[in-house]
C-alpha positions in Angstrom: 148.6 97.3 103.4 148.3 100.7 101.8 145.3 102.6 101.0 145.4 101.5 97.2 146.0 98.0 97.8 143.3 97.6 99.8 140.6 99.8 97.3 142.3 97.2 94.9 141.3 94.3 96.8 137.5 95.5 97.7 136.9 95.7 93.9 138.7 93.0 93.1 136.1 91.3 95.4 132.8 92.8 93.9 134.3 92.3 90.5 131.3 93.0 88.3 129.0 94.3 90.7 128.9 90.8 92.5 130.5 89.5 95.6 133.0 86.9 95.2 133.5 83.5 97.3 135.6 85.9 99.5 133.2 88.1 99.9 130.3 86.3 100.6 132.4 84.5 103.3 132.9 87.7 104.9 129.8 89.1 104.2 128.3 86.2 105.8 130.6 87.0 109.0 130.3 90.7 109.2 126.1 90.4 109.4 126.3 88.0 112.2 129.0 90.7 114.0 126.6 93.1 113.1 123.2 91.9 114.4 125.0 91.1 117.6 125.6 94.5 117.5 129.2 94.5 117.8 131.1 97.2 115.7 130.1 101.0 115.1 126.5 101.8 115.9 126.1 102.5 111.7 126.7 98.9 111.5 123.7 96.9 110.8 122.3 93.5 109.0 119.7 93.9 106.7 117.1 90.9 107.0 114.9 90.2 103.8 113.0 87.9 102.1 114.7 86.4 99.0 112.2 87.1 95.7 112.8 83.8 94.3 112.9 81.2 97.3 111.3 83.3 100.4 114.3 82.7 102.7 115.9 85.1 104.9 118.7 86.8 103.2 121.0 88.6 105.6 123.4 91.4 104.2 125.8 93.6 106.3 125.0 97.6 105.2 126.1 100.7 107.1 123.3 103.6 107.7 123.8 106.5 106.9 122.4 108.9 109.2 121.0 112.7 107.4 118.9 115.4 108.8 117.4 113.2 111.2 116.7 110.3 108.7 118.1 107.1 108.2 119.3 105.4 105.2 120.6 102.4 103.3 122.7 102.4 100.2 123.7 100.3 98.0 127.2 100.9 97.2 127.4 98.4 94.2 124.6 99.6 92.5 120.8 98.5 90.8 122.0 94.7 90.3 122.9 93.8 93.7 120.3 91.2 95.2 119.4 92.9 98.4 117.8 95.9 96.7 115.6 93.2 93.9 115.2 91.7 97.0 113.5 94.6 99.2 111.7 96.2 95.9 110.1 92.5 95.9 109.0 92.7 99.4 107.4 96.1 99.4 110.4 97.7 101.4 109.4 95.2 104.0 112.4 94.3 105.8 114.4 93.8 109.5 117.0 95.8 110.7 119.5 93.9 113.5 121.7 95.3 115.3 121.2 93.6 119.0 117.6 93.7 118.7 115.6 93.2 115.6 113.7 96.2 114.3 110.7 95.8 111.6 111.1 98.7 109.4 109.8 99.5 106.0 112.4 100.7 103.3 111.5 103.8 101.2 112.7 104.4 97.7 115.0 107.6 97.8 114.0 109.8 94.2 117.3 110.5 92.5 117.2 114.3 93.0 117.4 113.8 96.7 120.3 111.0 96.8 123.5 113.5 97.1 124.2 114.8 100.0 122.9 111.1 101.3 125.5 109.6 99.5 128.1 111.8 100.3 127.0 110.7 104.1 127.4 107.6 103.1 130.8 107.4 102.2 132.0 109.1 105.1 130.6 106.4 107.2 131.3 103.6 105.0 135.2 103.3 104.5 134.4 99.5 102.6 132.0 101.7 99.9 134.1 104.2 98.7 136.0 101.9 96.1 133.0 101.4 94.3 131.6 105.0 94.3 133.3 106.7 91.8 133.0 110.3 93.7 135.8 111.1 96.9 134.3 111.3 99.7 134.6 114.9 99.7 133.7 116.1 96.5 130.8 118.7 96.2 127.4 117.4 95.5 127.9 118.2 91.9 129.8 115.1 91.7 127.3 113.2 93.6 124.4 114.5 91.5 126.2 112.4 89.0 125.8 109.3 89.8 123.3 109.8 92.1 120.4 107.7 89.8 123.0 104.8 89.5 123.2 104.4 93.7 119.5 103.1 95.4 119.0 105.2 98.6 116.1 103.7 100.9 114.7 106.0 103.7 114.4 103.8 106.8 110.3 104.1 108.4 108.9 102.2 111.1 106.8 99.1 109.9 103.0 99.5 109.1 
């Protein structure tokens, strides 16, 4: 499958900014192959509390590793539940990959977010579809849409 068809297919799958049945199916499978840890160590699952019910939502996310930091990004944007979800929860959320890791998730200000998502699409083949920068554009192009893309700063739970 070529390098189109498959960019086709990802946004064909988060038509609207939303996952599909599709997706969710294999978002469901990828976070459980994630917080077994198996895959590339930037593979993780993302454990938070949903806002409206107070379950456990699990979401497969890549981090993106910059000047000694870590980071999550969401690659769909403001309206995706997993970042409602962890503004709801304070930033308090669980990182799996193996073991689980309390962490606490830090808004990234918009002024900041280039050269993190630049990162980010150089580890996260499955983002670069909806991110409507290459991967190797300067951070002009990034400072574009930089306040359209939530960046969270990964800290160690209080």
């Amino acid at each position: 499958m070529g390098t189109g068809v498959w960019q086709r297919q990802l946004r064909w799958m988060y038509r609207g900014g939303r996952p599909n049945r599709l997706a969710r199916a294999m978002n469901a499978l990828s976070a459980a192959q994630f917080a077994a840890g198996l895959g590339p160590r930037h593979w993780v699952t993302l454990e938070v509390p949903g806002r409206r019910t107070g379950r456990t939502v699990a979401v497969p996310l890549v981090v993106a590793d910059h000047e000694g930091a870590r980071y999550l990004v969401s690659m769909l944007g403001e309206r995706v539940n997993w970042v409602a979800n962890v503004r709801a929860a304070g930033g308090r959320a669980v990182l799996r990959r193996g073991r689980r890791e309390p962490v606490r998730l830090v808004e990234v200000p918009v002024a900041q977010r280039p050269p993190i998502l630049r990162r980010h699409l150089a580890l996260a083949p499955g983002a670069r579809p909806h991110v409507p920068v290459d991967r190797d554009a300067p951070l002009a192009d990034f400072t574009r849409v930089a306040a359209d893309l939530p960046v969270f700063r990964i800290t160690t739970a209080e």
